[in-house]
Biotite code that builds the C-alpha atoms (Angstrom):
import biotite.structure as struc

atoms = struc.array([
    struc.Atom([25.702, -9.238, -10.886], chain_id="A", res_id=1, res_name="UNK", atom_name="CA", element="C"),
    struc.Atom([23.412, -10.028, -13.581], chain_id="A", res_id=2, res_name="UNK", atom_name="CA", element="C"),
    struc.Atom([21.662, -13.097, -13.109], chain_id="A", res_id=3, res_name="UNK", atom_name="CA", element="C"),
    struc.Atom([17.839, -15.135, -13.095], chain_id="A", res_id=4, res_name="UNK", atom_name="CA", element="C"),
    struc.Atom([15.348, -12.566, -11.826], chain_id="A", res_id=5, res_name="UNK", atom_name="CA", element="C"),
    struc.Atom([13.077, -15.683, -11.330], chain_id="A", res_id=6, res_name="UNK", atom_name="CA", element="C"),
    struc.Atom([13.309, -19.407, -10.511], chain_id="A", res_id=7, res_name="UNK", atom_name="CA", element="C"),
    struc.Atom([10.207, -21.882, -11.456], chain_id="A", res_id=8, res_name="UNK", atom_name="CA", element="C"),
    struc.Atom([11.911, -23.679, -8.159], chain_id="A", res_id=9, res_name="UNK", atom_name="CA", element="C"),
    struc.Atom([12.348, -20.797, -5.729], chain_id="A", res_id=10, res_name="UNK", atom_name="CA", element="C"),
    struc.Atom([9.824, -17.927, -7.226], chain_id="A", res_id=11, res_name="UNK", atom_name="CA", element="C"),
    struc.Atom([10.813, -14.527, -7.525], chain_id="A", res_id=12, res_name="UNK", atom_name="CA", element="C"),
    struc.Atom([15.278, -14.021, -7.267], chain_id="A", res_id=13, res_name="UNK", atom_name="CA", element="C"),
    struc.Atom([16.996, -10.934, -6.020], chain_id="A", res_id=14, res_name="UNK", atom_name="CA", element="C"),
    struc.Atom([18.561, -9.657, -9.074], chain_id="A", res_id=15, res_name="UNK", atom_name="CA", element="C"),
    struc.Atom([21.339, -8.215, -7.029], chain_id="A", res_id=16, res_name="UNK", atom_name="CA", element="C"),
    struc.Atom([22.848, -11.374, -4.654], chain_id="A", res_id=17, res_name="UNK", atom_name="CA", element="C"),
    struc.Atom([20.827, -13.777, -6.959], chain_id="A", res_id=18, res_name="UNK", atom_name="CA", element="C"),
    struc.Atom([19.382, -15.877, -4.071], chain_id="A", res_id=19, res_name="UNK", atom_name="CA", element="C"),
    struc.Atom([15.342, -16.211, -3.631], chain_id="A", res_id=20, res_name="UNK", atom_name="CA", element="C"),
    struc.Atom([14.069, -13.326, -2.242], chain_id="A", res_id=21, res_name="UNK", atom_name="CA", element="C"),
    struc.Atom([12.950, -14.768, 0.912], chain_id="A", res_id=22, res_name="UNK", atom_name="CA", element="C"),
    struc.Atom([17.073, -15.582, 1.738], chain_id="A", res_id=23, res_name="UNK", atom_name="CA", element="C"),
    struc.Atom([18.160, -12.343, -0.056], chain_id="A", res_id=24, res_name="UNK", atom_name="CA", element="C"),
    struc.Atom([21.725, -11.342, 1.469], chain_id="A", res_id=25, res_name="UNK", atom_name="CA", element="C"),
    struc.Atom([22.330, -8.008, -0.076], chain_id="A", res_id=26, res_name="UNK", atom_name="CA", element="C"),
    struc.Atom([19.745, -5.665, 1.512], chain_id="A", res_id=27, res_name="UNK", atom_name="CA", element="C"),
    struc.Atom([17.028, -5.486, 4.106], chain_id="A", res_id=28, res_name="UNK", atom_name="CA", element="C"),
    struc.Atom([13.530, -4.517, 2.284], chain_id="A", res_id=29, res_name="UNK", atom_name="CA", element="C"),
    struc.Atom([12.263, -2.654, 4.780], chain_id="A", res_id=30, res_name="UNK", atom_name="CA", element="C"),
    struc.Atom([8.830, -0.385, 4.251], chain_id="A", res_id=31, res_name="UNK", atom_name="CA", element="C"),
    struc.Atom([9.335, 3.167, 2.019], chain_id="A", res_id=32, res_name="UNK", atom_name="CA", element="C"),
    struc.Atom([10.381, 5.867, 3.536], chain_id="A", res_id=33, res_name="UNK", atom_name="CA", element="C"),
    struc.Atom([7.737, 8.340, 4.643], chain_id="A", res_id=34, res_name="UNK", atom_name="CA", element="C"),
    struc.Atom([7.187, 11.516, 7.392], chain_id="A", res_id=35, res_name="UNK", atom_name="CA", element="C"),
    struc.Atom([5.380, 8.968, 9.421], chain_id="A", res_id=36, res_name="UNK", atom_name="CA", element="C"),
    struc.Atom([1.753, 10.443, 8.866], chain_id="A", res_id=37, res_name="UNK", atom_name="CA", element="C"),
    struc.Atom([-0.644, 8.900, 6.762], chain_id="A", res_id=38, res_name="UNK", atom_name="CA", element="C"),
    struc.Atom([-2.521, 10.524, 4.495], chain_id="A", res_id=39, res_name="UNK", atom_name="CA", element="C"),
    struc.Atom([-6.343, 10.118, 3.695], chain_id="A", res_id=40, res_name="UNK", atom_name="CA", element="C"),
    struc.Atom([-7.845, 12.310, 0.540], chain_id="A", res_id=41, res_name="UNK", atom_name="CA", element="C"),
    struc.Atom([-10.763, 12.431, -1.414], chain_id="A", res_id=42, res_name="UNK", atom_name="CA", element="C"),
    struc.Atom([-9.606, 12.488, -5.745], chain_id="A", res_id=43, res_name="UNK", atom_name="CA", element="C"),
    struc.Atom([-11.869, 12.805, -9.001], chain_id="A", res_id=44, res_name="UNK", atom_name="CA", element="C"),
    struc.Atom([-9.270, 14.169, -10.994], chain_id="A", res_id=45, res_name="UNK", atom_name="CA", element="C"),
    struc.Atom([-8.867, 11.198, -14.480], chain_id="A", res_id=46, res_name="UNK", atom_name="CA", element="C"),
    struc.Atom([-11.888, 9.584, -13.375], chain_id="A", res_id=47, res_name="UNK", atom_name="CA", element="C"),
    struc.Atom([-14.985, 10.735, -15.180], chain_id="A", res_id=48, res_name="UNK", atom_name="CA", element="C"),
    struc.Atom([-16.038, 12.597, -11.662], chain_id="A", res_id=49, res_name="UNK", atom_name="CA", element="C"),
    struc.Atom([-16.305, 9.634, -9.791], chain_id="A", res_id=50, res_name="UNK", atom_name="CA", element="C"),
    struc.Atom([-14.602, 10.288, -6.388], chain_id="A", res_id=51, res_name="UNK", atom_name="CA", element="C"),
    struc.Atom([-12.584, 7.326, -4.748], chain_id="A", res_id=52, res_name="UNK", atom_name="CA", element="C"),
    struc.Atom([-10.774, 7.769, -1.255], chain_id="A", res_id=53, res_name="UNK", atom_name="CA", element="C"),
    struc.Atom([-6.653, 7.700, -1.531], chain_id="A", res_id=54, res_name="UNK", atom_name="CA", element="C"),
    struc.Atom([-4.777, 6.177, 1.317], chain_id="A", res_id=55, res_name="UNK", atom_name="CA", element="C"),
    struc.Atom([-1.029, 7.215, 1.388], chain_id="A", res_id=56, res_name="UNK", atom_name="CA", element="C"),
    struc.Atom([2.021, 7.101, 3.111], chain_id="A", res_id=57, res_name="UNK", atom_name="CA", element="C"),
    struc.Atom([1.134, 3.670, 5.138], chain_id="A", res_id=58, res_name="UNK", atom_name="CA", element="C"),
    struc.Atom([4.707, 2.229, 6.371], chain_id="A", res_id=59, res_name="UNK", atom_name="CA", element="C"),
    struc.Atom([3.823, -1.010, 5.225], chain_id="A", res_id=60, res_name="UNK", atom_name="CA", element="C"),
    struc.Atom([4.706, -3.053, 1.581], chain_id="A", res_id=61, res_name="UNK", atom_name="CA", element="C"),
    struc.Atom([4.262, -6.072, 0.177], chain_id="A", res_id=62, res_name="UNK", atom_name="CA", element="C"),
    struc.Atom([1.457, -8.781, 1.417], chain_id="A", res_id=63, res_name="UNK", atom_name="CA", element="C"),
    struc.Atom([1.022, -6.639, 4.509], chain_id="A", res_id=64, res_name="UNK", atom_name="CA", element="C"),
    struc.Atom([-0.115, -3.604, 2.830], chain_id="A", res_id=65, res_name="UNK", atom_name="CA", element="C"),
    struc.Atom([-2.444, -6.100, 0.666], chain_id="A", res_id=66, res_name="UNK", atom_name="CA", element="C"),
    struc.Atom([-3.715, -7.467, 3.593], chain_id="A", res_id=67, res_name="UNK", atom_name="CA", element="C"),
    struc.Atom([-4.408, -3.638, 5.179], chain_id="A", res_id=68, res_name="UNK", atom_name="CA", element="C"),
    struc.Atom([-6.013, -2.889, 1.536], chain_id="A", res_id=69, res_name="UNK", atom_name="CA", element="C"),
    struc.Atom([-8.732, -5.666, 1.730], chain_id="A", res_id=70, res_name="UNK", atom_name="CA", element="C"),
    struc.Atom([-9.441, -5.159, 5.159], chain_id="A", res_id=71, res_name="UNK", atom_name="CA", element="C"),
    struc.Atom([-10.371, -1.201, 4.328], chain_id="A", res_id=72, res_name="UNK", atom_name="CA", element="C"),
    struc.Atom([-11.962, -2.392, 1.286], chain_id="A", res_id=73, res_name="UNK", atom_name="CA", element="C"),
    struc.Atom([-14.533, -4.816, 3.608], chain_id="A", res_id=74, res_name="UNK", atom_name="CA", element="C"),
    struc.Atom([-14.765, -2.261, 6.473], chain_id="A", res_id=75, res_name="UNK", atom_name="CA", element="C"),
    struc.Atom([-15.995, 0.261, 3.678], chain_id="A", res_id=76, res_name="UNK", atom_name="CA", element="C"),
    struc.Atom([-18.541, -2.236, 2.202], chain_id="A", res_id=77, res_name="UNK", atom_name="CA", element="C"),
    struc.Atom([-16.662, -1.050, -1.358], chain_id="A", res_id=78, res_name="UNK", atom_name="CA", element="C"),
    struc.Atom([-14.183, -2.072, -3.964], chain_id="A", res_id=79, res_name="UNK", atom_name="CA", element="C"),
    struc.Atom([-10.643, -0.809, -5.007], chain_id="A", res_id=80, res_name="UNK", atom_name="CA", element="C"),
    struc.Atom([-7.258, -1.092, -5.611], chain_id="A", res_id=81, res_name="UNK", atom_name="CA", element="C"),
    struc.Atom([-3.677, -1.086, -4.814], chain_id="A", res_id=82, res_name="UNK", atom_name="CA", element="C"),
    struc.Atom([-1.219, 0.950, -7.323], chain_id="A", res_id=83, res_name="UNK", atom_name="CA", element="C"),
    struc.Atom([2.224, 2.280, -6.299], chain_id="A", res_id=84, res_name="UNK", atom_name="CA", element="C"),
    struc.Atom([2.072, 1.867, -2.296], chain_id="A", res_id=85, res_name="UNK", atom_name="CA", element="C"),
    struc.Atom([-1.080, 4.126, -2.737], chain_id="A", res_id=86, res_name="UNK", atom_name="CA", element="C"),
    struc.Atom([-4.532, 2.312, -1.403], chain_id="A", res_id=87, res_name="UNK", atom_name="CA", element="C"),
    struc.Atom([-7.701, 3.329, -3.797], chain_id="A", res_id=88, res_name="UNK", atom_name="CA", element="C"),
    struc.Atom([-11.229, 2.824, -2.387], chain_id="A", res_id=89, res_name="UNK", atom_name="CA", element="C"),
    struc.Atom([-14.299, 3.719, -3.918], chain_id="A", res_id=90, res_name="UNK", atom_name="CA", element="C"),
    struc.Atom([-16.732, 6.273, -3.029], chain_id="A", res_id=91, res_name="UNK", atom_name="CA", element="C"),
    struc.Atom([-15.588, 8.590, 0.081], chain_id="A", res_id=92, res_name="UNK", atom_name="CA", element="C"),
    struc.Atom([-14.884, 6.920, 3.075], chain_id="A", res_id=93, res_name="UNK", atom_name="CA", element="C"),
    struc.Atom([-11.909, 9.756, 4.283], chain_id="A", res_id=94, res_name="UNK", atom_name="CA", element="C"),
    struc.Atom([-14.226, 9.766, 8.197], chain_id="A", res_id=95, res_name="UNK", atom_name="CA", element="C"),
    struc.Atom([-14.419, 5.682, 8.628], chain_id="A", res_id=96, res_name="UNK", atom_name="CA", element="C"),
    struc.Atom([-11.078, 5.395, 7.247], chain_id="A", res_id=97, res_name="UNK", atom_name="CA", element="C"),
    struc.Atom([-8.922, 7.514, 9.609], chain_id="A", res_id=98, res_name="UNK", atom_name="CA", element="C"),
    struc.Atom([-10.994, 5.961, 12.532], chain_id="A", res_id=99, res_name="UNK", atom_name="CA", element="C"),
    struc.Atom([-9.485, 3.040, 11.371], chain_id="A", res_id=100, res_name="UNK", atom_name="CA", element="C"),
    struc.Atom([-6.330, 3.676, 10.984], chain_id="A", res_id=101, res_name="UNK", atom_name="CA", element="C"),
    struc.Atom([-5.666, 5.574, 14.096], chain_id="A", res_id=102, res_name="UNK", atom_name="CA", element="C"),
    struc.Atom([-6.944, 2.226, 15.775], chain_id="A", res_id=103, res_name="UNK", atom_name="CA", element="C"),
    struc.Atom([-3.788, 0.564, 13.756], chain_id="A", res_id=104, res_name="UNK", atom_name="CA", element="C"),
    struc.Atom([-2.011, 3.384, 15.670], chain_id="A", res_id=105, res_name="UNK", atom_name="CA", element="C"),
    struc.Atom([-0.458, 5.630, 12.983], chain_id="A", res_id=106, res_name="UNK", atom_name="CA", element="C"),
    struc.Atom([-0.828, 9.598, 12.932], chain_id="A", res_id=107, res_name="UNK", atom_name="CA", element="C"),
    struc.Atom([-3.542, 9.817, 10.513], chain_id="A", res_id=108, res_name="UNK", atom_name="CA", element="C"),
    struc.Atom([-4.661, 13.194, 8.539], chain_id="A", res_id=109, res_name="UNK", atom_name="CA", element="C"),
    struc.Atom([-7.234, 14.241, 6.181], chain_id="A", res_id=110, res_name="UNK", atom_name="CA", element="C"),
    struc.Atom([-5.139, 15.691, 3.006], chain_id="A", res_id=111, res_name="UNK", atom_name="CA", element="C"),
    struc.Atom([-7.040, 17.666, 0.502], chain_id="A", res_id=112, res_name="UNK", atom_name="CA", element="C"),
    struc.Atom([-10.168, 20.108, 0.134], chain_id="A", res_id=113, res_name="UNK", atom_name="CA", element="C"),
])
């Protein structure tokens, strides 16, 4: 079905069923699919050597993982980012962030050197 992919009325349309996304009949958006372990690592690699701390496979999309972002982001005292379902924070933070995240009650696991 092709259709409006966005409504000035509604906001944002599923381009498959056509209704606003928040009434979308076609499909459930449920979180990506991972192994169910999330993934902390320290990368410097296409960033002049400045290390930030990478945060992946978190079951979570949308506003929630947003919301998980910032509150890393303040409990590190740092800034960063959110690109492709992968959480970026400045500096390395891999020890304060798996506390954290075990206390959210994932499996959590230092990735990398």
């Amino acid at each position: 079905m092709s259709g409006p992919v966005y409504s000035t009325q509604h906001g944002a349309m599923c381009p498959a069923c056509g209704q606003p996304l928040a009434r979308c009949t076609c499909k459930q958006r449920g979180a990506p699919a991972t192994d169910g372990i999330v993934r902390v690592e320290r990368q410097t690699q296409g960033r002049k050597g400045k290390g930030v701390t990478v945060v992946r496979g978190v079951p979570l999309e949308g506003a929630e993982l947003a919301a998980l972002a910032k509150r890393l982001k303040k409990k590190c005292g740092s800034g960063g980012t959110l690109k492709d379902g992968l959480i970026e924070i400045q500096g390395d933070h891999r020890d304060a962030l798996v506390v954290e995240l075990a206390k959210e009650g994932w499996t959590v696991k230092r990735a990398g050197g």
